[in-house]
N, CA and C atoms as an extended XYZ file, in Angstrom:
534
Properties=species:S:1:pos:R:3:atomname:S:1:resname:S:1:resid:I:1 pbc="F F F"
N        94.863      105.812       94.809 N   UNK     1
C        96.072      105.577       94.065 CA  UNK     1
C        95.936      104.230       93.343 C   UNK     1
N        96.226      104.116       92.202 N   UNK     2
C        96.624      103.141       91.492 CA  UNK     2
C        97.225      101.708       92.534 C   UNK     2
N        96.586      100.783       92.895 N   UNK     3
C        97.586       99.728       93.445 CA  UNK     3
C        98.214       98.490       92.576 C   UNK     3
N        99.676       98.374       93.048 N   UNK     4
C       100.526       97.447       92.741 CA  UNK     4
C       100.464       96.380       94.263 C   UNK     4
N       100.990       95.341       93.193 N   UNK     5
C       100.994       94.030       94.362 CA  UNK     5
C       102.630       94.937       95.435 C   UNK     5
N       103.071       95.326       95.051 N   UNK     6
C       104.317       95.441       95.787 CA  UNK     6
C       105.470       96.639       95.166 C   UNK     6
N       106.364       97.184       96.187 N   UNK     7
C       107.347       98.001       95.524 CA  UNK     7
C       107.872       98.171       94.531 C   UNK     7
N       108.049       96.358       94.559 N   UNK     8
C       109.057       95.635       93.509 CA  UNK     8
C       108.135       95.785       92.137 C   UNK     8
N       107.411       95.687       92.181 N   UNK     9
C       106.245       95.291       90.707 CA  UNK     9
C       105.964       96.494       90.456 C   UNK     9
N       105.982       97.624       90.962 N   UNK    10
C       105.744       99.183       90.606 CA  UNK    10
C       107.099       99.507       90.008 C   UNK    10
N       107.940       99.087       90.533 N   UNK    11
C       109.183       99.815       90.185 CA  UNK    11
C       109.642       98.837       88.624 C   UNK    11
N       108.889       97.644       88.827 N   UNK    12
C       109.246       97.048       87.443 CA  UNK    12
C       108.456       97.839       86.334 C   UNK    12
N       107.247       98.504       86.273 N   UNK    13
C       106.188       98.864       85.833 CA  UNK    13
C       107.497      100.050       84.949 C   UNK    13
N       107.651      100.891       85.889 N   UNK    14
C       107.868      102.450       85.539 CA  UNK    14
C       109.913      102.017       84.521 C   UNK    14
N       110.611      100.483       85.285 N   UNK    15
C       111.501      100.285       84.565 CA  UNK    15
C       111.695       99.985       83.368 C   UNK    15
N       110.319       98.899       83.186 N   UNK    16
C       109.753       99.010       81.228 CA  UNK    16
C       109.935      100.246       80.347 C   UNK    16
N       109.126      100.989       81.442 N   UNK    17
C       109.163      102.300       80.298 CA  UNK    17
C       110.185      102.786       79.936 C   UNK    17
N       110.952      103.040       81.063 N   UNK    18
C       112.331      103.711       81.100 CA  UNK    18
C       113.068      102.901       80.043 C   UNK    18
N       113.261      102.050       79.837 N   UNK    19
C       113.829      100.956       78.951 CA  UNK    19
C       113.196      101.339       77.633 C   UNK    19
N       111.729      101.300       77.311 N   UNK    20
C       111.208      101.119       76.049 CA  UNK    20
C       111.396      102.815       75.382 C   UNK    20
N       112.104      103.635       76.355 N   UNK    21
C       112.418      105.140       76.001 CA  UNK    21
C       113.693      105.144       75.640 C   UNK    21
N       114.790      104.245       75.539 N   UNK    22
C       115.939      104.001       75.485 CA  UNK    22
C       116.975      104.433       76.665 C   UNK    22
N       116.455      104.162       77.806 N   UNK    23
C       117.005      104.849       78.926 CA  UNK    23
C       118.113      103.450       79.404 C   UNK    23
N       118.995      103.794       79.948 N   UNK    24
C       119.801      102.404       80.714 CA  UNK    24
C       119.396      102.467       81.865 C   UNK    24
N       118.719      101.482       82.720 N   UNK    25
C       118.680      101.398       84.074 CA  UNK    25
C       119.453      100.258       85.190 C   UNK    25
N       119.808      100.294       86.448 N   UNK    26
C       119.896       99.868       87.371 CA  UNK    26
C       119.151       99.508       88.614 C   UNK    26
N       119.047       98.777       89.513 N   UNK    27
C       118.078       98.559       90.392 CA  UNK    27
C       118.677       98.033       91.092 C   UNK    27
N       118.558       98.377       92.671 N   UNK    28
C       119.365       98.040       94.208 CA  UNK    28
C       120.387       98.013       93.894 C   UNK    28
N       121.142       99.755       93.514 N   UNK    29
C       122.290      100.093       92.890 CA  UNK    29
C       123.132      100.224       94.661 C   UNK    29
N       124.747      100.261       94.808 N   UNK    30
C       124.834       99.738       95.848 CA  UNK    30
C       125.929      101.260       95.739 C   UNK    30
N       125.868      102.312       96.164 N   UNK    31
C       127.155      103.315       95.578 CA  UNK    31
C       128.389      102.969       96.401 C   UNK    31
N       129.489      103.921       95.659 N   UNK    32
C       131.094      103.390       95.794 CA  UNK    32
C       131.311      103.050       96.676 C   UNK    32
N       131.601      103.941       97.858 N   UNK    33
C       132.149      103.257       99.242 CA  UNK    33
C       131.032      102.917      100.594 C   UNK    33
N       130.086      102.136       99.626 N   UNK    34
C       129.328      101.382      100.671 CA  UNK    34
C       129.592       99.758       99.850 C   UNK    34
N       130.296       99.236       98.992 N   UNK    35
C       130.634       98.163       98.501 CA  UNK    35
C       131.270       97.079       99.331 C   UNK    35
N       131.728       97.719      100.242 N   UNK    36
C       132.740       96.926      101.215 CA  UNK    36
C       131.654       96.007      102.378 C   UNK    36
N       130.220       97.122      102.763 N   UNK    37
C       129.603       96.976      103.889 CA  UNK    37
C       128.866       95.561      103.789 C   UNK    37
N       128.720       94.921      104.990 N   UNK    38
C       127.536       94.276      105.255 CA  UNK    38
C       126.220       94.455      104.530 C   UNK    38
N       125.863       95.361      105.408 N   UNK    39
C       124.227       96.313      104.969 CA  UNK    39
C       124.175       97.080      104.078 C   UNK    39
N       124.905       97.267      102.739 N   UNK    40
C       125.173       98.620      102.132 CA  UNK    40
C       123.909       98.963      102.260 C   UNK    40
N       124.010      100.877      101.872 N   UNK    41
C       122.720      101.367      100.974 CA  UNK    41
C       122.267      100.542       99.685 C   UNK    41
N       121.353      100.726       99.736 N   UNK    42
C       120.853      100.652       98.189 CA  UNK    42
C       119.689      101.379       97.204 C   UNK    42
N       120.475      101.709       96.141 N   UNK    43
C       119.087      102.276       95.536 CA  UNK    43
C       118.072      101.907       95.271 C   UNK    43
N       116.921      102.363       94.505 N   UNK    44
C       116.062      101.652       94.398 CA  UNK    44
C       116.088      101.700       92.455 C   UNK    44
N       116.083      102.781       92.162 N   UNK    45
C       116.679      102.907       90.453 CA  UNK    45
C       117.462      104.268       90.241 C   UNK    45
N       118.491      103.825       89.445 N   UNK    46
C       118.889      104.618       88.979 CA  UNK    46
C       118.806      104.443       87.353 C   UNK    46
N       118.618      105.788       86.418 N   UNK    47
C       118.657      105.271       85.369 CA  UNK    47
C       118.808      106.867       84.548 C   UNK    47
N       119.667      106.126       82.982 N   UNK    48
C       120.680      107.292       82.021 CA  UNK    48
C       120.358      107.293       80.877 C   UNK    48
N       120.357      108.484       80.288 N   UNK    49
C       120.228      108.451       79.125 CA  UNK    49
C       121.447      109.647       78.681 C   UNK    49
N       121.789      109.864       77.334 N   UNK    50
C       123.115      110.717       77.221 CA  UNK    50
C       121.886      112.131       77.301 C   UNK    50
N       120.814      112.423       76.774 N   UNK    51
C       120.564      113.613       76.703 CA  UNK    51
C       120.128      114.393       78.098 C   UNK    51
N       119.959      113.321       79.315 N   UNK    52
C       120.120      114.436       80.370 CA  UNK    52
C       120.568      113.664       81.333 C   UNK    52
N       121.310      112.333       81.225 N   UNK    53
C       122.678      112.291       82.339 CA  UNK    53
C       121.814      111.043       83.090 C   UNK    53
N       122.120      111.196       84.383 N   UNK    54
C       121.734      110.030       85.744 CA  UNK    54
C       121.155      110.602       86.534 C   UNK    54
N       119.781      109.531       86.653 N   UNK    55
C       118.915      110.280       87.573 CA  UNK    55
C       118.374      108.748       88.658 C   UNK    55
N       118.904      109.687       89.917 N   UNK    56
C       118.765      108.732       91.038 CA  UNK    56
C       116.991      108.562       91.386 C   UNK    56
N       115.788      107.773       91.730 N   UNK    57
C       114.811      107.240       92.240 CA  UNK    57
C       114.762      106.604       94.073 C   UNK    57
N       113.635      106.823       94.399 N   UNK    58
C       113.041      106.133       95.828 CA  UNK    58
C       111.949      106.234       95.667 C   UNK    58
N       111.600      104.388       95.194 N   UNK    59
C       110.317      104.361       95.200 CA  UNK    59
C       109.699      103.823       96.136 C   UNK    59
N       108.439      104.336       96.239 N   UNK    60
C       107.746      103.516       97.274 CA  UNK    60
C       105.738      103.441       96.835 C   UNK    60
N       105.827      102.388       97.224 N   UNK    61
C       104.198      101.941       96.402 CA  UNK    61
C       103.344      102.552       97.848 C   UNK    61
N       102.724      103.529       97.724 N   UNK    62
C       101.627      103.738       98.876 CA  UNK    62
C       100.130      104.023       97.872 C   UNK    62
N        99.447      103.773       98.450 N   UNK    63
C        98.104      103.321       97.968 CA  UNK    63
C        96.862      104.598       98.889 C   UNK    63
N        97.380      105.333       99.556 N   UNK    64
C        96.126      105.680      100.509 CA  UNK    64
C        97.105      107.020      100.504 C   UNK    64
N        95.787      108.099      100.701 N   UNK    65
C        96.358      109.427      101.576 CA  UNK    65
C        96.905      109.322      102.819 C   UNK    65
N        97.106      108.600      103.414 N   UNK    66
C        97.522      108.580      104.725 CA  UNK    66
C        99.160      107.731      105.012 C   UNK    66
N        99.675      107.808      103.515 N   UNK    67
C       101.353      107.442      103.442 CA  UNK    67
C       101.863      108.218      103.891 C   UNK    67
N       101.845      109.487      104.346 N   UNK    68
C       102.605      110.401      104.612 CA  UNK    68
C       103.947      110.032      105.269 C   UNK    68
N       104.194      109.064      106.180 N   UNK    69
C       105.439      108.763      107.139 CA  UNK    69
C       105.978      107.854      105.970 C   UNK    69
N       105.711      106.780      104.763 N   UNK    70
C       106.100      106.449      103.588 CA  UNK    70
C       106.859      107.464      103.013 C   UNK    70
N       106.479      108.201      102.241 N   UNK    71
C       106.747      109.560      101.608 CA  UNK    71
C       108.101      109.809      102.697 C   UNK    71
N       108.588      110.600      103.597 N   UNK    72
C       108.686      110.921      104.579 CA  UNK    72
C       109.964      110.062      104.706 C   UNK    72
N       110.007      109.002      105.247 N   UNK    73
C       111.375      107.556      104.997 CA  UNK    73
C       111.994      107.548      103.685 C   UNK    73
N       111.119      107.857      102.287 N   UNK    74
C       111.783      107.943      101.145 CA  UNK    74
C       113.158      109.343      101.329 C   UNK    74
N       112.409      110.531      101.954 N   UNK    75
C       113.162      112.051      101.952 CA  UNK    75
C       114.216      111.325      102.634 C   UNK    75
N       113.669      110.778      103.699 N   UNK    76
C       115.399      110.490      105.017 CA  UNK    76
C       116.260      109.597      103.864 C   UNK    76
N       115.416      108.737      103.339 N   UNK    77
C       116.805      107.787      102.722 CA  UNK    77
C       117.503      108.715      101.362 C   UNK    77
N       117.441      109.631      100.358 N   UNK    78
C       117.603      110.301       99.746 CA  UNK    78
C       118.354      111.048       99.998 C   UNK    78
N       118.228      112.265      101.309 N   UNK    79
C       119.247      113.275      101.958 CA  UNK    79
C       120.078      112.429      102.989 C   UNK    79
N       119.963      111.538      103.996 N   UNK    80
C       120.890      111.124      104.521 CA  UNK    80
C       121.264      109.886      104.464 C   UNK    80
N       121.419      108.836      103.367 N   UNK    81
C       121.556      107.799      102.290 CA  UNK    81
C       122.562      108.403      101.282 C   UNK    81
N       121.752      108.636      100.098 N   UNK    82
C       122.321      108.832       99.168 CA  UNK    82
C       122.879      110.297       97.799 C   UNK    82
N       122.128      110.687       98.092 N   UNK    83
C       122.798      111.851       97.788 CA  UNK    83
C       124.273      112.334       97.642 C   UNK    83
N       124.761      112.276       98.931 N   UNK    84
C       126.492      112.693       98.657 CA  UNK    84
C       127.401      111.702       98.201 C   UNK    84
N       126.609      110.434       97.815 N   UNK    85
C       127.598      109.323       97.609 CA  UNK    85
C       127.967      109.164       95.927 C   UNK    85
N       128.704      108.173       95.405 N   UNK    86
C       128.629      108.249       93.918 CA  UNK    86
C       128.809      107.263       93.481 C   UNK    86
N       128.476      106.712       92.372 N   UNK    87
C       128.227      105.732       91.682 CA  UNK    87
C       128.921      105.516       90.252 C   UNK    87
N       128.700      104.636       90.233 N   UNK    88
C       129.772      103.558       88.969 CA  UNK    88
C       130.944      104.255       88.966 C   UNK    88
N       131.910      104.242       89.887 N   UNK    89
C       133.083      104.565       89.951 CA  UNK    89
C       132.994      106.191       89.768 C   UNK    89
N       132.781      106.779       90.127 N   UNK    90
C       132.652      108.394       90.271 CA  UNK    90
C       131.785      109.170       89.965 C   UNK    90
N       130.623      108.648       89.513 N   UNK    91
C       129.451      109.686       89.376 CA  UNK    91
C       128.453      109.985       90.423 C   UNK    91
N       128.177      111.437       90.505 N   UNK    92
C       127.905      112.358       91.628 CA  UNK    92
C       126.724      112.259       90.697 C   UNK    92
N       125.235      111.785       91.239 N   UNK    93
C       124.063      112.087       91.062 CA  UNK    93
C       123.281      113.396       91.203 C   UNK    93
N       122.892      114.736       90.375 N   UNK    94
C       122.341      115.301       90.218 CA  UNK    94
C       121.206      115.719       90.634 C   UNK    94
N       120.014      114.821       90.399 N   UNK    95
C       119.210      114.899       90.646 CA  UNK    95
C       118.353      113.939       91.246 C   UNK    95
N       117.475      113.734       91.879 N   UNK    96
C       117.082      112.886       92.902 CA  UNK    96
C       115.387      112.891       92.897 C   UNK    96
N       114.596      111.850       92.530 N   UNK    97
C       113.352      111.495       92.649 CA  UNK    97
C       113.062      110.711       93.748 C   UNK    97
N       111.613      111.114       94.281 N   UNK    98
C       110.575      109.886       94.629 CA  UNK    98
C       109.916      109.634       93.451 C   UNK    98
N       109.397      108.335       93.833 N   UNK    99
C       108.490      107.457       92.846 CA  UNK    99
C       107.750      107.136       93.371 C   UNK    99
N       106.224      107.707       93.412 N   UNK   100
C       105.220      107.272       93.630 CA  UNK   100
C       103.949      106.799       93.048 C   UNK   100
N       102.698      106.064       93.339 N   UNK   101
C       102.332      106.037       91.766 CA  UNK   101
C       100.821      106.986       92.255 C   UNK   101
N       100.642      108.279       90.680 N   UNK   102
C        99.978      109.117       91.215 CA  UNK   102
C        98.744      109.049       90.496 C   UNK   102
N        97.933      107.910       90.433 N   UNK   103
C        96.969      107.456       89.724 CA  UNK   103
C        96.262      107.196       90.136 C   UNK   103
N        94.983      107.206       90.713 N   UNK   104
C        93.804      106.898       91.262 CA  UNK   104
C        92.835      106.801       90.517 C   UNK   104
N        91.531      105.795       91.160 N   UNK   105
C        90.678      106.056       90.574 CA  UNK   105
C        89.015      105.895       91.935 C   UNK   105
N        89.738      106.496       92.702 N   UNK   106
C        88.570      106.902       93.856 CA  UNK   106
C        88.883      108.511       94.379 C   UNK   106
N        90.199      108.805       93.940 N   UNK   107
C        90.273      110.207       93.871 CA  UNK   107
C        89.741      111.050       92.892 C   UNK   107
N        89.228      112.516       92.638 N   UNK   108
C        88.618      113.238       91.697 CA  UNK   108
C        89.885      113.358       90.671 C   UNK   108
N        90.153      113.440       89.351 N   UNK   109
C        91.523      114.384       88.605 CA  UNK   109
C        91.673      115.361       89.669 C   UNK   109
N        91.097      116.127       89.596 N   UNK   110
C        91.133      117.768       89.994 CA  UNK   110
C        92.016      117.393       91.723 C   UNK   110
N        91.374      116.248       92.363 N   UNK   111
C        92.180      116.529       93.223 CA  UNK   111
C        93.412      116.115       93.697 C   UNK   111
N        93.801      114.913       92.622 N   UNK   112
C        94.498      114.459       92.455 CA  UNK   112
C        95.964      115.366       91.746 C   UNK   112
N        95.366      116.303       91.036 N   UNK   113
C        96.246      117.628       90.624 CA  UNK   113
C        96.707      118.338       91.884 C   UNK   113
N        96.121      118.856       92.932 N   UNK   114
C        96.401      119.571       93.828 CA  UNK   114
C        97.474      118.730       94.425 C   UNK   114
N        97.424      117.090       94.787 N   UNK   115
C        98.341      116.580       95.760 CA  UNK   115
C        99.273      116.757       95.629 C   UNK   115
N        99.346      116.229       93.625 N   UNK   116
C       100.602      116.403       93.319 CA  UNK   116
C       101.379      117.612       93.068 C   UNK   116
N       100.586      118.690       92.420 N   UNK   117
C       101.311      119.759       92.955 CA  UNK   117
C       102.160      120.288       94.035 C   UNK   117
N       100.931      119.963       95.321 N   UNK   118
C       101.845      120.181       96.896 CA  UNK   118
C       103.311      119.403       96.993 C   UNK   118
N       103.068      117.659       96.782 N   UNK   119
C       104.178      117.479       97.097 CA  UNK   119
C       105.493      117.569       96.208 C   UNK   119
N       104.859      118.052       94.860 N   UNK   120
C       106.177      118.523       93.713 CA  UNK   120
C       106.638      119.619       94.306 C   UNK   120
N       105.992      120.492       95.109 N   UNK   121
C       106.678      121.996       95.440 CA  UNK   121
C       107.228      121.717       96.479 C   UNK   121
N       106.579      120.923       97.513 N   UNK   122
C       107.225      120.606       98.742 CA  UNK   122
C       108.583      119.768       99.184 C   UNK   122
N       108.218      118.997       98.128 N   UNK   123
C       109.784      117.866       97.544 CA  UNK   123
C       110.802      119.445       97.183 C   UNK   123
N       110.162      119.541       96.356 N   UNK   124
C       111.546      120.848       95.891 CA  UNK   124
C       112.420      121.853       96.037 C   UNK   124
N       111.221      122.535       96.670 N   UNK   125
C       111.536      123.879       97.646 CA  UNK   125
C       112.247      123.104       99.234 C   UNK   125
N       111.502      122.348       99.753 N   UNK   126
C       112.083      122.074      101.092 CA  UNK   126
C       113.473      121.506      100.915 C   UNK   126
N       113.493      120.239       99.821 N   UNK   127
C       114.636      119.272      100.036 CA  UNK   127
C       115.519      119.052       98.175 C   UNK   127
N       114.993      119.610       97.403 N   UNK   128
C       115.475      119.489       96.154 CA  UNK   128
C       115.596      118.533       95.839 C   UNK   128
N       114.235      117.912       96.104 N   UNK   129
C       113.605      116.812       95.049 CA  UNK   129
C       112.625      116.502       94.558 C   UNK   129
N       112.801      115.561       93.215 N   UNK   130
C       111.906      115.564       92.149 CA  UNK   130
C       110.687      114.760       92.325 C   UNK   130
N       109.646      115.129       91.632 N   UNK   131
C       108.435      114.252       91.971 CA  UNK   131
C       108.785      113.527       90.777 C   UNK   131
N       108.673      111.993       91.036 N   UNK   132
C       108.347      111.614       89.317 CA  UNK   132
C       107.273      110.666       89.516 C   UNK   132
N       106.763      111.287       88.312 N   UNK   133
C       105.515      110.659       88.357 CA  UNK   133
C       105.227      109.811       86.489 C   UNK   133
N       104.448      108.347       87.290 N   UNK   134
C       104.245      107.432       85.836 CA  UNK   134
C       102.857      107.286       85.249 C   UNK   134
N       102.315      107.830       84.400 N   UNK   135
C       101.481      107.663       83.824 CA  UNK   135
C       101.206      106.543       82.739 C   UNK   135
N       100.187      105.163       82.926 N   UNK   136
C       100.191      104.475       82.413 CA  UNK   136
C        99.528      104.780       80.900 C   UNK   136
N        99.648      104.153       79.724 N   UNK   137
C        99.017      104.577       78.906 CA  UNK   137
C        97.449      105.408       78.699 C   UNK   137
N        97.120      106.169       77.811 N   UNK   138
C        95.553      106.784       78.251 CA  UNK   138
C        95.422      106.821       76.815 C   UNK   138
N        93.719      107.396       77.016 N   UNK   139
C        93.472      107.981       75.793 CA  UNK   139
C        94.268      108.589       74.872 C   UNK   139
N        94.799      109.468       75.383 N   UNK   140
C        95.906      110.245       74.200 CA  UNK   140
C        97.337      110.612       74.333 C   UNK   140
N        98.159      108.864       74.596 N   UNK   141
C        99.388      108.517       74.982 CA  UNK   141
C        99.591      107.904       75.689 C   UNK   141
N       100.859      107.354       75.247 N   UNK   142
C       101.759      105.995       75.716 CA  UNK   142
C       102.499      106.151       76.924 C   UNK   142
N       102.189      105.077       77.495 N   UNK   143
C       103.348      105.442       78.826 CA  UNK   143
C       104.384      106.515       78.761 C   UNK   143
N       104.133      106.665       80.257 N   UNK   144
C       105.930      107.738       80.082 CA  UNK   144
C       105.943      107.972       81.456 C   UNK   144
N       106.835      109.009       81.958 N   UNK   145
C       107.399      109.436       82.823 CA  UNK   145
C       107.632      110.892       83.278 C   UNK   145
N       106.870      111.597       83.871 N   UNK   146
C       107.019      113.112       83.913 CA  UNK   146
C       107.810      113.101       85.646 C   UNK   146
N       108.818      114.062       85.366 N   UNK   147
C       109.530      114.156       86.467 CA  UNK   147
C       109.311      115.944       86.547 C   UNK   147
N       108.698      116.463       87.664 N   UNK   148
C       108.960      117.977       87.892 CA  UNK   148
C       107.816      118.714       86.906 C   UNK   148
N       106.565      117.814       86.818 N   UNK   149
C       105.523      118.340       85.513 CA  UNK   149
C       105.044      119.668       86.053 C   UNK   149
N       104.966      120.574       84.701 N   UNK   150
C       105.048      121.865       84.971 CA  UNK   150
C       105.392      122.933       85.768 C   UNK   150
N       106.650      122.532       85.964 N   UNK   151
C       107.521      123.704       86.186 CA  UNK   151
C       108.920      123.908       85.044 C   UNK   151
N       109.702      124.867       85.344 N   UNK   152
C       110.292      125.479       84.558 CA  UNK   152
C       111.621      123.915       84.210 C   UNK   152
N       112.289      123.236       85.290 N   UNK   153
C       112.632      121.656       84.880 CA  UNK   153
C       111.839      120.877       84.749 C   UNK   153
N       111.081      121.100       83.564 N   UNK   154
C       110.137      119.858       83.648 CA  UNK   154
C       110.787      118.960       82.856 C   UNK   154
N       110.722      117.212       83.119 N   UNK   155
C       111.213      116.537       81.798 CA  UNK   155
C       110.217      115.445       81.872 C   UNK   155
N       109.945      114.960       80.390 N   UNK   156
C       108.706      113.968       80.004 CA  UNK   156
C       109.482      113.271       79.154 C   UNK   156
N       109.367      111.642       79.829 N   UNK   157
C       110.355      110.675       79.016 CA  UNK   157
C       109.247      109.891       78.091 C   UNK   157
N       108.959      109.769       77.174 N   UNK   158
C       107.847      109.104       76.610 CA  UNK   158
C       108.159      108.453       75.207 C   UNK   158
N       107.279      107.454       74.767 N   UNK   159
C       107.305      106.586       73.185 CA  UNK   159
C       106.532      107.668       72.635 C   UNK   159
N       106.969      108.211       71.170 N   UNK   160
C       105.925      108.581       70.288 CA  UNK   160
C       105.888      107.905       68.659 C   UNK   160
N       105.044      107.287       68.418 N   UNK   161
C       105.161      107.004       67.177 CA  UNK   161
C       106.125      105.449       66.783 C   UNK   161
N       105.878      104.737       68.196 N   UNK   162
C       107.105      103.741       67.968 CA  UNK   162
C       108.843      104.210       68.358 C   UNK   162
N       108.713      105.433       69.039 N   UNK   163
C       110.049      105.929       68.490 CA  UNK   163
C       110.478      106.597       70.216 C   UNK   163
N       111.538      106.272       71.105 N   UNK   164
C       111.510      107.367       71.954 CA  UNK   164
C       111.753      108.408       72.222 C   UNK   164
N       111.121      109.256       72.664 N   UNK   165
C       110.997      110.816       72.868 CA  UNK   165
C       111.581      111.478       74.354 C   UNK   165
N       111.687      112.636       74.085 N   UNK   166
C       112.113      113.096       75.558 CA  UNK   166
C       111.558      114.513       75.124 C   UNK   166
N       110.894      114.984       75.895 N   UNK   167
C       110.585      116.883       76.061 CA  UNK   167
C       110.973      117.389       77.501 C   UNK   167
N       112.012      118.293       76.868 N   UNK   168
C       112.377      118.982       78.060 CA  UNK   168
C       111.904      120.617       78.068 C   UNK   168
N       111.708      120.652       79.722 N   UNK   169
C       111.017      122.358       79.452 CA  UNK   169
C       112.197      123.572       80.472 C   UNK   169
N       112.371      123.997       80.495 N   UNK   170
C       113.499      124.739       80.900 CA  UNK   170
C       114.812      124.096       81.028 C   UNK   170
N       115.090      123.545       80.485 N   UNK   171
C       117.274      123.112       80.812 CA  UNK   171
C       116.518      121.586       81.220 C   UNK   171
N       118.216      121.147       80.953 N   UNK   172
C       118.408      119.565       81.048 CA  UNK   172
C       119.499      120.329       82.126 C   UNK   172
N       119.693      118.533       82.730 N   UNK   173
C       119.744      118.224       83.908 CA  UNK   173
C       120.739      117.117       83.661 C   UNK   173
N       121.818      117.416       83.426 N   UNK   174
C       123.117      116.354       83.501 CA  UNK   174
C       123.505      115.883       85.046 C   UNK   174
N       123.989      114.428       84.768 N   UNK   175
C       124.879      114.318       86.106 CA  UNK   175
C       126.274      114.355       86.018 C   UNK   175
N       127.232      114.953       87.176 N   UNK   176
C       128.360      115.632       87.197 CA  UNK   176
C       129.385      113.708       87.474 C   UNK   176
N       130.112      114.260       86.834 N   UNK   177
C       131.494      113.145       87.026 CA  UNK   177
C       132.843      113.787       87.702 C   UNK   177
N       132.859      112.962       88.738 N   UNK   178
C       134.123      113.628       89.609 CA  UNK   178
C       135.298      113.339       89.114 C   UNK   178
């Protein structure tokens, strides 16, 4: 995997982009009625754009195949954290990512395709959540952000041409206001 010095510096990484796509973001978002607490929850990002709404993040920087219990603490804080709670005064979050970074360069591509596959299906099917994954610039394109890559919700937040882009592949994905 790609290593970052820290959570914090990964999650700044993937917040650039989100920003340089025209996205609004937040970070150690605190939702409604945990404002009062000591310890609130906190997110790790949340971030909006009008063409497909608010989309909640849990990131976590793991570096090795053997994060699995990483991975794993992200699901617990997601389903029994945050999920049913809501934010900026009444918004019910939709949809729900990990953030991991899925870049290596001691892993093969090819097998690096399979992981992420597993845990995009496994995030989804088990717990109805999104893989998102950040691809740093390459040969042929600019940073961006694929959340749910190739499947029927797929969405790709990306710069093209100086300009930001969004491709969506089966339906957008609004978040609901109570």
């Amino acid at each position: 995997m790609m290593k970052y010095d820290s959570e914090e510096k990964f999650i700044d990484v993937v917040e650039k982009c989100l920003q340089e796509c025209e996205c609004k973001t937040w970070r150690e978002v605190i939702p409604d009625n945990c404002k009062d607490w000591v310890k609130p929850y906190r997110v790790d990002l949340i971030f909006y754009r009008n063409d497909f709404g608010y989309i909640g993040a849990e990131g976590k920087n793991i570096n090795t195949l053997g994060s699995g219990g990483i991975v794993s603490n992200a699901i617990n804080q997601i389903q029994d954290k945050y999920r049913n709670q809501t934010y900026f005064n009444g918004n019910l979050i939709s949809r729900w990512c990990i953030l991991v970074p899925t870049e290596s360069s001691y892993i093969t591509e090819e097998a690096m395709k399979i992981i992420k596959t597993f845990l995009r299906n496994f995030l989804k099917k088990r717990y109805n959540i999104s893989l998102m994954e950040y691809s740093p610039c390459g040969n042929a394109w600019n940073d961006r952000i694929l959340i749910d890559s190739y499947t029927k919700n797929s969405l790709c937040i990306k710069r093209e041409n100086n300009e930001s882009g969004i491709s969506l592949f089966g339906g957008n994905v609004n978040g609901n206001k109570n």
